[in-house]
C-alpha positions as CSV (number, residue, x, y, z in Angstrom):
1,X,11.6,24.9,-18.5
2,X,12.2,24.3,-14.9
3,X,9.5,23.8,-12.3
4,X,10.0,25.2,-9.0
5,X,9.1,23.8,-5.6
6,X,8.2,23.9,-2.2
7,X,8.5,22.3,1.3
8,X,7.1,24.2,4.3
9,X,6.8,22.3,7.7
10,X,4.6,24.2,10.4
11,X,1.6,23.8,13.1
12,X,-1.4,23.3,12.2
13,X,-3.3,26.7,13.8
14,X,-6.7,26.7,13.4
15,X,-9.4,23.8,12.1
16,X,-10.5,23.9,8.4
17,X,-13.3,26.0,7.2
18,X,-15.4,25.2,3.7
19,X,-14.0,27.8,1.6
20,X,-15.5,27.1,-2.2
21,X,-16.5,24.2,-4.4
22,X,-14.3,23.9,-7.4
23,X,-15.9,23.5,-10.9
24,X,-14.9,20.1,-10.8
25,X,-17.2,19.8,-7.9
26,X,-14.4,19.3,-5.1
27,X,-14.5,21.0,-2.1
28,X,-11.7,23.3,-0.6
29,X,-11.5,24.4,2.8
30,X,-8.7,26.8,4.3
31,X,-6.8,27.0,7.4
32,X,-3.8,28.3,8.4
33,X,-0.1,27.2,9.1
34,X,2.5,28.9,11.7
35,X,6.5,28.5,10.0
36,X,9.4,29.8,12.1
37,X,11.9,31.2,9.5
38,X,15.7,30.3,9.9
39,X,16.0,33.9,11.4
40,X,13.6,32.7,14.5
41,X,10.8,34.9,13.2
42,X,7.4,32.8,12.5
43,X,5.0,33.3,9.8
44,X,1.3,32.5,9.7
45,X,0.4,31.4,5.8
46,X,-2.8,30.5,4.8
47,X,-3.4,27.6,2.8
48,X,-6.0,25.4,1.2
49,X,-6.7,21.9,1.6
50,X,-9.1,19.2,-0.4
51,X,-11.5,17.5,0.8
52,X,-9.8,14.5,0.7
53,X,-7.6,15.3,3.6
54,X,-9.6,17.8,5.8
55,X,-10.0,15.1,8.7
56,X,-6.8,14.3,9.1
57,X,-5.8,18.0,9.5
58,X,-9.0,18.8,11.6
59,X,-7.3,16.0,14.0
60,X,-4.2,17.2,14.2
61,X,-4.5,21.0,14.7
62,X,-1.8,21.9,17.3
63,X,0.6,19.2,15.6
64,X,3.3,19.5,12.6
65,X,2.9,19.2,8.9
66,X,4.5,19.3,5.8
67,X,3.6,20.7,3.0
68,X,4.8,19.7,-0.7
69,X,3.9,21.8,-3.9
């Protein structure tokens, strides 16, 4: 079986928000990415981040990330 993935690179548009606590007891807060397609158009997608890594997006909203999944 093959596994598919992803790599999305955007700006960082808005600062985290708690969004739920996992039943492993981790907490997951959301935000929201902007991606300009190859045809110039941009998308906003919403995604969800850990705990582990809030800060360092809730220091760089405005600025570029990648994404890997």
């Amino acid at each position: 079986m093959e596994n598919n993935t992803v790599k999305i690179t955007g700006k960082i548009m808005e600062t985290p928000e708690y969004l739920l606590t996992s039943p492993d007891r981790r907490k997951i807060y959301k935000s929201t990415i902007e991606v300009m397609r190859t045809s110039g158009n941009m998308d906003v997608i919403p995604i969800q981040v850990p705990e582990q890594i809030v800060q360092e997006i809730r220091d760089n909203v405005g600025g570029r990330i990648t994404i890997f999944g």
